[in-house]
C-alpha positions, 0 to 999 in steps of 0.5 A: 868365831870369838874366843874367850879371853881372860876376865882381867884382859891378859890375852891383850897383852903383848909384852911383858908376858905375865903382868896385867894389862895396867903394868903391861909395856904394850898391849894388843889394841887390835879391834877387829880380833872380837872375843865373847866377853869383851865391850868396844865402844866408839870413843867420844872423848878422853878425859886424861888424868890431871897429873899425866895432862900437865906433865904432857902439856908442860914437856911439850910447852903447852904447843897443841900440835906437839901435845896431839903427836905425844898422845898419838906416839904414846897410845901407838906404842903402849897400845893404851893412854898411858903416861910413861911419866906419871903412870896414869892414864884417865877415862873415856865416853863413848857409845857402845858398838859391840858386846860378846855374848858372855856379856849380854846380861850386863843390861846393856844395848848397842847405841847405849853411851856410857863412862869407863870407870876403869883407867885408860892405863889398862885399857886397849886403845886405838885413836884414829884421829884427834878432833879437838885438845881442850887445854884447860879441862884435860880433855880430847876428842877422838875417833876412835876405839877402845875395849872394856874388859869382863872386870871393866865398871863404867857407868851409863851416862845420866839423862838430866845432865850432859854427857860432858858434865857427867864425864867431868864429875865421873873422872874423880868419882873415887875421891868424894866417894871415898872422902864419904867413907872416910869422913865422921861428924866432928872430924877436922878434914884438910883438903890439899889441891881444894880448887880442882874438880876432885877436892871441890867435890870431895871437900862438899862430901867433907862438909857434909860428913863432918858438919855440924861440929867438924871442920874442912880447911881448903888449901888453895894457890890463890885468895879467890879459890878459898871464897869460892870454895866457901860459896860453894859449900865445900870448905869451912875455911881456907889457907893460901899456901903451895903444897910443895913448900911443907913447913909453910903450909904445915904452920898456916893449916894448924893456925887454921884448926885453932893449933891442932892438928886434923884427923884426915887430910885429903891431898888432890893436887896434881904435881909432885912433892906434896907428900909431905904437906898432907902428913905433917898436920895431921895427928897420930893416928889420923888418915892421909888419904893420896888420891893423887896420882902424882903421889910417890910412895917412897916420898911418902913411907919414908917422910912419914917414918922420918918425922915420927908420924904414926899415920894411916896412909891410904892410896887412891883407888879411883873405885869404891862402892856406889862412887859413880852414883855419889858423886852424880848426887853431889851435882844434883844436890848442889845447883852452884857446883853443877853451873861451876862444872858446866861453866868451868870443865865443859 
């Protein structure tokens, strides 16, 4: 008979005692040990978080038979998709093959494909085998299995879009969901890392907010990303500049905003020692929102502190109320976002 385990996922894990299945070494991806208010689904696809993707493709020189032993080694070991360099993990689709019976109001059916909307860090994981690594999107096809939790959130998959389509949006949905709450008519928004798929959809929620008197600058790697970015509706203007050089970017972001400084920066880059760049050009008392997950804490205190800078700095959380549902909104407001995703992360 299926036991009750613990509504934050604690009877999974193996080691260390004590922790949370996020924080946890290794936990138990046993999915023949069935407990009454757990859902395994059958995994379709993994979308791994940018950061972990390119710290994987870049130790393993972007050799697509290395990068499928270095995810099976990791899930082996930790039991989850959890990158032991970035501590990151991504989201999954999948359809659903088991709900416990503490978990039958949930609205949902065997056979029902839905999105996890919770990290693959601190989720119970087993790949059975690795059909097909998508280089340029950061995502796998799998066979295979994975458990959402009482606390789990995930979304059903949508049916006026694919199911690719809904995973690429859904895989950021914090950071445009986010970037709504933040943003207020009139600010002046920085949006760093603008050409990916969460600074494009956080930038068209920054226009949005911010317009008609406020602006949203994109900081892009290339000329061609700033005018589509422009096309696209999710910047007012844009600098060309690497987020890892501070000064540089600082001085071309302030020629950009008239010589002032903005009232939030948004940072969605995907590699490290970009702290710096998103909290130089923003004003005291304004917001640097990381939604990075390449982001280090301590670069960022302790920059911050060392160049007199009273900001508020907040960590993103890949959750916030509504996110799933704003962040398909974007995709069905914008027709040329929408053919971008379908033509660029599909």
């Amino acid at each position: 008979m299926a036991e009750k385990g613990n509504k934050y996922g604690t009877h999974r894990v193996v080691e260390p005692q004590g922790v949370l299945t996020q924080a946890a070494q290794r936990i138990s991806n046993d999915m023949a040990k069935l407990y009454t208010n757990e859902i395994i689904c059958d995994v379709i696809s993994l979308n791994i978080d940018s950061a972990s993707f390119t710290q994987i493709k870049e130790t393993c020189g972007k050799d697509p038979q290395k990068i499928e032993e270095m995810i099976l080694g990791i899930v082996g070991e930790r039991g989850k998709m959890q990158n032991p360099v970035t501590g990151s993990g991504g989201m999954f689709i999948g359809t659903v093959a088991y709900i416990g019976k503490d978990l039958k109001d949930r609205g949902l059916k065997i056979g029902d494909k839905i999105a996890s909307l919770v990290s693959l860090s601190l989720t119970p994981l087993k790949i059975e085998r690795i059909k097909k690594i998508h280089m340029d999107i950061d995502k796998v096809d799998i066979e295979g299995k994975a458990v959402l939790f009482e606390s789990a959130i995930y979304a059903k998959l949508p049916d006026d879009m694919s199911e690719a389509l809904a995973l690429a949006a859904l895989d950021v949905a914090g950071a445009p969901a986010q970037t709504a709450k933040l943003v207020k008519p009139g600010d002046s928004v920085l949006i760093l890392g603008a050409g990916g798929k969460s600074g494009i959809l956080s930038g068209f929620e920054a226009v949005k907010r911010a317009s008609p008197t406020g602006s949203v600058i994109a900081s892009v790697r290339r000329e061609s990303q700033g005018k589509e970015l422009i096309e696209l509706g999710s910047c007012t203007d844009y600098i060309v500049a690497d987020a890892t050089q501070p000064v540089d970017l600082l001085e071309k972001a302030l020629e950009a905003n008239g010589g002032n400084e903005y009232d939030i920066s948004i940072s969605c880059v995907n590699v490290e020692a970009c702290e710096m760049a998103a909290i130089l050009p923003v004003r005291n008392g304004g917001i640097v929102y990381f939604f990075s997950m390449a982001t280090s804490f301590t670069r960022a205190a302790l920059g911050a502190e060392g160049v007199g800078k009273d900001v508020t700095m907040l960590v993103g959380n890949g959750y916030t109320k509504d996110h799933a549902e704003i962040t398909l909104r974007e995709l069905r407001e914008s027709e040329k976002i929408r053919n971008l995703f379908n033509a660029k992360y599909i």
